[in-house]
C-alpha positions in Angstrom: 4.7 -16.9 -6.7 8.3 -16.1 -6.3 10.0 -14.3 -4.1 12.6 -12.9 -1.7 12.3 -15.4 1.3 13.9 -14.4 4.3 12.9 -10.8 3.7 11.6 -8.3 6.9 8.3 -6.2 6.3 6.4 -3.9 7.8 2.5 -3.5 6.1 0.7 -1.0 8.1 -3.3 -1.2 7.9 -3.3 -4.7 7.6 -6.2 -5.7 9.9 -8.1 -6.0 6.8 -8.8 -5.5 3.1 -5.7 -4.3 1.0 -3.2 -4.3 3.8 -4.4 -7.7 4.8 -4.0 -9.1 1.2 -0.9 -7.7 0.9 0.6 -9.2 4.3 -0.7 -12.6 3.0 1.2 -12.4 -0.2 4.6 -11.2 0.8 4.1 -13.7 3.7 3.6 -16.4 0.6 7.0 -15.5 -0.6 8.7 -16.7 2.8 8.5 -12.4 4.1 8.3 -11.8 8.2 5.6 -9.7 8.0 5.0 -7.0 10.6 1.3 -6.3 10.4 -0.3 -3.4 12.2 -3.5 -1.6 12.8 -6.0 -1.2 15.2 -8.2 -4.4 15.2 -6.3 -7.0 17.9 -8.6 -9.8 16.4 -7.9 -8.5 12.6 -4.3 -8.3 13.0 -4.3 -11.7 14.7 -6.7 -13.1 11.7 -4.1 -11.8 9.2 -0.8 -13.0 10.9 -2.4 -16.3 11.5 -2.6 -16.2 7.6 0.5 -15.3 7.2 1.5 -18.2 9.1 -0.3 -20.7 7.2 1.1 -19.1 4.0 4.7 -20.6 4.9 6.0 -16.7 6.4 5.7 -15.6 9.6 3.1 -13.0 10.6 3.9 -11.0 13.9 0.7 -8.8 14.7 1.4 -5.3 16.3 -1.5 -3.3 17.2 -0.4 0.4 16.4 -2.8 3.6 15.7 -0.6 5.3 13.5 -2.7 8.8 13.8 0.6 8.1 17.3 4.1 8.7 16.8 5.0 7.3 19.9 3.4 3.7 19.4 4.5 4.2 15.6 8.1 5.2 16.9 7.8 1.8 19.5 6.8 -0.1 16.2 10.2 0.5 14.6 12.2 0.5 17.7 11.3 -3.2 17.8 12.2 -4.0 14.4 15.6 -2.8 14.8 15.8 -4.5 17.9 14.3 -8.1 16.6 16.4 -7.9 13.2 18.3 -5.0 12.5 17.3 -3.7 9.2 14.1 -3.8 7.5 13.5 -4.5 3.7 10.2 -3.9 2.9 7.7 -1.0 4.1 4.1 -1.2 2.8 2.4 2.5 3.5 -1.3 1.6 3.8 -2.7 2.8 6.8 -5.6 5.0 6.1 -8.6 6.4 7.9 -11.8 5.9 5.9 -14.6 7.7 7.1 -17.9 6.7 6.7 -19.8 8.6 3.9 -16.4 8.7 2.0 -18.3 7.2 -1.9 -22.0 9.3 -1.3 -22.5 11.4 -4.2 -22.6 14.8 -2.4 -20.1 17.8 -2.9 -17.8 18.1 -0.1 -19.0 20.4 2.0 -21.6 18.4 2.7 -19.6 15.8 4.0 -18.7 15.6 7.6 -15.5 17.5 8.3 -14.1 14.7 10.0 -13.1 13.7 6.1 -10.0 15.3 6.7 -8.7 12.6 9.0 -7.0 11.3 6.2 -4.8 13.6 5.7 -3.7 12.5 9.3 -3.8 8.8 8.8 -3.4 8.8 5.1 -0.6 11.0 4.0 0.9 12.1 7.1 1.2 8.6 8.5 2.8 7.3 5.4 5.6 10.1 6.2 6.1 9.4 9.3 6.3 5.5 9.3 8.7 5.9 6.3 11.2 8.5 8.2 11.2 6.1 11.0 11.6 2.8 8.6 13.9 5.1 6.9 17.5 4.2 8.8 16.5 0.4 9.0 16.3 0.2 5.0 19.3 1.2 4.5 20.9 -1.4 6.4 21.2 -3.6 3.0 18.7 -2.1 0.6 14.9 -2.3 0.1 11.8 -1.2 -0.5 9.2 1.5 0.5 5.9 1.0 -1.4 3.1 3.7 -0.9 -0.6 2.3 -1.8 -2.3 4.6 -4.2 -4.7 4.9 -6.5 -6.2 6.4 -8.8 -7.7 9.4 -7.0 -4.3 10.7 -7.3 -5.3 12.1 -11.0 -9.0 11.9 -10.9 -11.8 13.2 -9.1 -12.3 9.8 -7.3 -14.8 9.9 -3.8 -14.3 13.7 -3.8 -10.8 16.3 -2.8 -9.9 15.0 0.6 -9.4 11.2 -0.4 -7.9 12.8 -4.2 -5.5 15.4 -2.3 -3.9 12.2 -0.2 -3.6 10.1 -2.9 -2.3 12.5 -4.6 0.2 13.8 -1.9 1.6 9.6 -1.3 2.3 9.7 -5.0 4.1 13.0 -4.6 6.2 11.6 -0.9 7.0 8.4 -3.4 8.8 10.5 -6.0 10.8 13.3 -3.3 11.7 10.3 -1.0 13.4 7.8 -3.9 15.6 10.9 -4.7 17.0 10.7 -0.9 17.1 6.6 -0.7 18.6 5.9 -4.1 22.2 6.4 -2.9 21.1 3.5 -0.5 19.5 1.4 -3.2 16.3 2.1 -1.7 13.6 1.7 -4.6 10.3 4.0 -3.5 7.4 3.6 -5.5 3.4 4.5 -5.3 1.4 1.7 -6.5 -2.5 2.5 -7.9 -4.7 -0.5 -7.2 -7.4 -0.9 -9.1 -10.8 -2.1 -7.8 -10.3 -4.8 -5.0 -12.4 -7.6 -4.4 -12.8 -6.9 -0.5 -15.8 -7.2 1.9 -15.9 -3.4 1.9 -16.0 -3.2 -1.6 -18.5 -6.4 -2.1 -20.9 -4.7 0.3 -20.8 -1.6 -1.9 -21.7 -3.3 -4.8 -24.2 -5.1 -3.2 -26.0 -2.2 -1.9 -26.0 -0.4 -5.4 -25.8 -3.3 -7.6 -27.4 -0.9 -10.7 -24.3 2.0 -10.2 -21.4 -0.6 -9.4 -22.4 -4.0 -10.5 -20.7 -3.8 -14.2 -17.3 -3.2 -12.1 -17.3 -6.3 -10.4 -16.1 -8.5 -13.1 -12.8 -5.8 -13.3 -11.7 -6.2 -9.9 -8.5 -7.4 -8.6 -8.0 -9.2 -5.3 -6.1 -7.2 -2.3 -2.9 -9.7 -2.7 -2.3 -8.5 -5.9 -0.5 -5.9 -5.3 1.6 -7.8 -2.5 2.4 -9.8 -5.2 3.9 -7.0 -7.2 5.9 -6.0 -4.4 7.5 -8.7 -4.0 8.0 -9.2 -8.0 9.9 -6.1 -7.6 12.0 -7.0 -4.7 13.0 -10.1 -6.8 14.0 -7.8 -10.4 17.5 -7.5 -10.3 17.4 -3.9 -11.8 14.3 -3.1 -9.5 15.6 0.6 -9.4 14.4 1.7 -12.9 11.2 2.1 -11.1 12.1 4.6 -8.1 10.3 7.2 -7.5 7.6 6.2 -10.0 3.9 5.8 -9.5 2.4 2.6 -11.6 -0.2 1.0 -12.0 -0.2 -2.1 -10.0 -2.2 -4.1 -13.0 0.3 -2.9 -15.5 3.5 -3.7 -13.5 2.1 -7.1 -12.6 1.8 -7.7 -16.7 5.3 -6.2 -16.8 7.3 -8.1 -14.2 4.9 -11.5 -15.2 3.1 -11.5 -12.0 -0.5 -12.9 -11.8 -3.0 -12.2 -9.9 -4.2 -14.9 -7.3 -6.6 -16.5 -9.9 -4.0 -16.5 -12.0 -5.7 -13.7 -14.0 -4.0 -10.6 -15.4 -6.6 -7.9 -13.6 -7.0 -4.7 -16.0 -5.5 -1.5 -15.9 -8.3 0.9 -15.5 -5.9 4.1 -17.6 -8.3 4.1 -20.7 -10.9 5.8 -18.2 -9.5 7.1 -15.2 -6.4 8.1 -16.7 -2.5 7.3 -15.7 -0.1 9.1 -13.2 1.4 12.1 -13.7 4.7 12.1 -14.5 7.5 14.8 -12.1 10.2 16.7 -13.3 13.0 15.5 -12.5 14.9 18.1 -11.5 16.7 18.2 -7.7 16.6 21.3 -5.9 18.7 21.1 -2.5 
């Protein structure tokens, strides 16, 4: 894979699964990755990967339901480099309980940690990352998926995929004078031991998914496809679908498989006015 060597990144929630995928794959195309999260040993597990992928991976543990350690996280990217290019939003608090087919009011309340660690941590760590990006120019990519135009593991998990999509599109209307491209990508079903362990335990409801799933670097690899497009701003403020951009800006997955877009069933994002009021 190509891709912009030398560039900074931030990938928050990267201890594991998607984030940790992601890391690996901007870390592939010669990135600095800062990786951050909760799990000392995950973070270390995924910067050591970084590392053997030819970037450098520099593990920060950082609870981003706190501003101040979240604050501290940026401080020292301004201090280290100076700017920052890349910002992958994927922090997210998954409760336990989130797939069980129950309406959800008889979920735990605790479901709405999400929207803490989920939708208002993506808002925070971009207005922080915010000043840093414009330095040169970058990139600010949100994680989605496609909960944000479904019904999809019930309202809490829909209403913060939902509300990224929504913080991708408002925040590329302030960053495009900074060429600042701000997108929300939907990830499709990813091969990761969370989701492998699903299958496994319900092999009759999930099994026929398994040969549609895409692995978590796949969409690291699409952010850094679209760091390398030299007209990477036609896509601001848009939220794809990260198996569809891949076919667009010839990016494979790791297999070297083009994953499928999953529109035909779940549907595709919605589309914003594009009026600005001030």
């Amino acid at each position: 894979m190509s891709g912009p060597a030398g560039t900074v990144a931030v990938v928050t929630g990267a201890s594991r699964g998607a984030g940790a995928g992601i890391a690996a794959a901007l870390a592939a195309a010669g990135a600095t990755v800062y990786v951050t999260g909760r799990s000392e040993r995950g973070l270390a597990a995924t910067a050591e990967e970084c590392d053997r992928r030819g970037g450098r991976g520099i593990p920060v543990v950082c609870d981003h339901a706190d501003d101040d350690a979240v604050a501290a996280l940026f401080d020292r990217v301004r201090r280290e480099h100076g700017r920052l290019d890349v910002l992958v939003n994927n922090a997210i608090s998954l409760p336990d309980g989130l797939t069980d087919d129950r309406p959800f009011w008889e979920k735990p309340l605790d479901h709405q940690q999400m929207f803490d660690v989920g939708l208002r941590s993506s808002y925070v760590a971009a207005w922080h990352a915010a000043p840093l990006l414009t330095v040169q120019g970058g990139l600010v990519a949100h994680t989605s998926s496609f909960g944000g135009g479904c019904y999809l593991h019930g309202p809490a998990y829909g209403a913060v995929k939902a509300g990224v999509d929504k913080l991708a599109h408002d925040m590329a209307v302030d960053l495009a004078p900074h060429d600042v491209v701000v997108v929300s990508v939907w990830m499709g079903i990813l091969r990761t031991e969370r989701t492998l362990a699903g299958l496994a335990r319900d092999p009759e409801r999930y099994g026929a998914l398994a040969a549609r799933m895409e692995s978590p670097e796949l969409t690291g690899r699409v952010v850094a496809g679209l760091m390398s497009h030299p007209d990477r701003m036609r896509w601001t403020g848009r939220t794809v679908v990260g198996a569809e951009l891949a076919r667009e800006l010839g990016v494979t997955d790791v297999d070297g498989s083009s994953p499928p877009s999953h529109r035909e069933v779940l549907g595709g994002p919605l589309e914003f006015n594009p009026a600005v009021v001030r």
